[in-house]
SERO-4910 file (N, C-alpha, C, O; in steps of 0.05 Angstrom, whole numbers):
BEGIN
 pado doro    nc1    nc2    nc3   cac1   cac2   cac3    cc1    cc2    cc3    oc1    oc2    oc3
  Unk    A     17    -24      0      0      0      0     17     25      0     12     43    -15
  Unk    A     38     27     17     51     43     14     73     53     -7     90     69     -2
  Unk    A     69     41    -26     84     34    -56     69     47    -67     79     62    -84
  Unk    A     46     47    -65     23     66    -84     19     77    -80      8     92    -95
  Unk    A     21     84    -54     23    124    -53     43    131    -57     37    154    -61
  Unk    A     65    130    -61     89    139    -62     87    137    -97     97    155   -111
  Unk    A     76    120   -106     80    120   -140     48    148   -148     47    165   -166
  Unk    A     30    142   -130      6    167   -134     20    195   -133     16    213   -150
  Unk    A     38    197   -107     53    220   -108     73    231   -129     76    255   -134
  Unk    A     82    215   -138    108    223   -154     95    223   -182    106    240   -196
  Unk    A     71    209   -197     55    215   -222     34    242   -212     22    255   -229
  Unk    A     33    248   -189     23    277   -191     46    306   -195     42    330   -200
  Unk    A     64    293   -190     86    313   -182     96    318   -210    106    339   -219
  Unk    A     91    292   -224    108    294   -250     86    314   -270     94    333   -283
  Unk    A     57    306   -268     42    318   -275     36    353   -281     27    367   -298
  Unk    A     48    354   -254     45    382   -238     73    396   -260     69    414   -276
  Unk    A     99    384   -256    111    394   -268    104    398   -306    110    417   -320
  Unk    A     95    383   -310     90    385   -339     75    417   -345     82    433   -362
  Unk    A     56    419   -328     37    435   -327     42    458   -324     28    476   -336
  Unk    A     69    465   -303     79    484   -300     85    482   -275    100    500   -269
  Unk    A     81    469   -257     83    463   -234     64    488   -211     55    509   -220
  Unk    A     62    482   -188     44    500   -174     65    524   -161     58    545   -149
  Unk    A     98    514   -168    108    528   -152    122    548   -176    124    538   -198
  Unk    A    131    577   -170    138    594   -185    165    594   -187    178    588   -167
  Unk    A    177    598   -207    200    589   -207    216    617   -196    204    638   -190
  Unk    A    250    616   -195    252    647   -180    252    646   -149    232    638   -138
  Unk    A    271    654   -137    259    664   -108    239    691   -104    240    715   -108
  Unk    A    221    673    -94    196    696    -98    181    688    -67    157    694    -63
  Unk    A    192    680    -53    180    682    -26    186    697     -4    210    693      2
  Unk    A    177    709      8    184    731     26    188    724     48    185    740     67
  Unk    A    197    694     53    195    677     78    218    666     78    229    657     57
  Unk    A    231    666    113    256    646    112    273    664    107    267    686     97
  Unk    A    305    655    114    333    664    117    341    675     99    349    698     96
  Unk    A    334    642     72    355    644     45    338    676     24    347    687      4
  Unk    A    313    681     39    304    695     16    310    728     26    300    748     16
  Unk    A    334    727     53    333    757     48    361    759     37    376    740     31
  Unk    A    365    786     35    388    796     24    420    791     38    423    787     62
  Unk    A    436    792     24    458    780     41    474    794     64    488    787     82
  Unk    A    464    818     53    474    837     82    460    828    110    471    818    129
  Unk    A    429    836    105    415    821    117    422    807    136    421    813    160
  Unk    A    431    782    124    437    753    130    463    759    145    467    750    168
  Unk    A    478    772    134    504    779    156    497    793    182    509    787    203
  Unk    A    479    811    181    478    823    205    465    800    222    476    791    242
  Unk    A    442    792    213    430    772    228    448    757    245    450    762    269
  Unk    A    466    733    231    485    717    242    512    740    259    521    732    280
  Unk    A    517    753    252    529    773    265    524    779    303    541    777    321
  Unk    A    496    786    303    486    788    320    480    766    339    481    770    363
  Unk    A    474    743    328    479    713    342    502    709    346    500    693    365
  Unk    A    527    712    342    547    704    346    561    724    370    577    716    386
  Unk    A    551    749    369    559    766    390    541    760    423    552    767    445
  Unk    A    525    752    422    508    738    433    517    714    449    513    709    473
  Unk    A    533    699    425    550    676    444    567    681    457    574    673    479
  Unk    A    576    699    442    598    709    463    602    722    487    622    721    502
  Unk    A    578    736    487    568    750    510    562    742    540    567    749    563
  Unk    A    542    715    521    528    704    547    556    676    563    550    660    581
  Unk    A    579    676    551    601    660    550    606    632    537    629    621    538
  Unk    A    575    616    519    572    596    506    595    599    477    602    580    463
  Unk    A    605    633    472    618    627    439    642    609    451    643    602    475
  Unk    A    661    603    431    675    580    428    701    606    413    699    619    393
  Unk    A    723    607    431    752    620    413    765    600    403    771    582    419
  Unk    A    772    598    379    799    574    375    831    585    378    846    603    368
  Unk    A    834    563    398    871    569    402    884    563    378    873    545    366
  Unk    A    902    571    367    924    556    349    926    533    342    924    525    319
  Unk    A    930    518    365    930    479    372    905    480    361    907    472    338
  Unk    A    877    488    367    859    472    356    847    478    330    831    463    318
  Unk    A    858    504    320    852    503    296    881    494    272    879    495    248
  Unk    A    906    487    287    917    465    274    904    430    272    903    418    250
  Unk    A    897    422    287    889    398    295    872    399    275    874    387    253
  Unk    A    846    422    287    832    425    259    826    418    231    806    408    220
  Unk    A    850    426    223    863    433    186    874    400    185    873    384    166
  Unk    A    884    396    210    902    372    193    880    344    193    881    325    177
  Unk    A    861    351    217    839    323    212    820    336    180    814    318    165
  Unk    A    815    351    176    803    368    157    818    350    135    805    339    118
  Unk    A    845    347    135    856    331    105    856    301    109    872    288     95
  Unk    A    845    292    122    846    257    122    823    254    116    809    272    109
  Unk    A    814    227    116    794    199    112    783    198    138    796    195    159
  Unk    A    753    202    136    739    188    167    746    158    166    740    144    185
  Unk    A    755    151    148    765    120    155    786    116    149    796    132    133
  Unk    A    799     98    157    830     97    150    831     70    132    828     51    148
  Unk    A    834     60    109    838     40     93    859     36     83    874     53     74
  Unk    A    863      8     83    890      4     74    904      1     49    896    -14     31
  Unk    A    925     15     48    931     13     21    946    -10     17    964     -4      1
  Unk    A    949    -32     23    954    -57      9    938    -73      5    921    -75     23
  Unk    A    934    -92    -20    904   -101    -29    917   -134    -10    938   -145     -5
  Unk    A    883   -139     -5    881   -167     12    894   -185    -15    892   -178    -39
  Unk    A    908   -213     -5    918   -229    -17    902   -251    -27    913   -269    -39
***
């Protein structure tokens, strides 16, 4: 059952797009983060981050940890071996 809604949904969706879809293409919504301007958006996060810092939750990085940082930043979350099994 749940195979056929999921196939009902996706032949309406496909539908919808043919048609023109219901949604406008364009950022045209006046809602949400991504749709304001980027200054905007800087002050916003700006202001949260001064905030952290204020109330003593922000986070400074020492040297050490933003070396440590960079150098886990260039590895593998896994470590695999480079010799192939025999």
């Amino acid at each position: 059952m749940a195979t056929n809604q999921l196939t009902q949904r996706a032949t309406s969706a496909a539908s919808a797009a043919k048609a023109g879809g219901s949604r406008p293409q364009g950022n045209t919504s006046k809602r949400g983060f991504a749709s304001m301007d980027p200054e905007q958006q800087r002050r916003i996060a700006s202001e949260g981050g001064k905030a952290s810092h204020a109330s003593g939750r922000g986070h400074e990085w020492t040297s050490q940890e933003a070396r440590e940082a960079g150098r886990k930043g260039g590895q593998s979350s896994t470590r695999r071996s480079t010799t192939k099994p025999a």
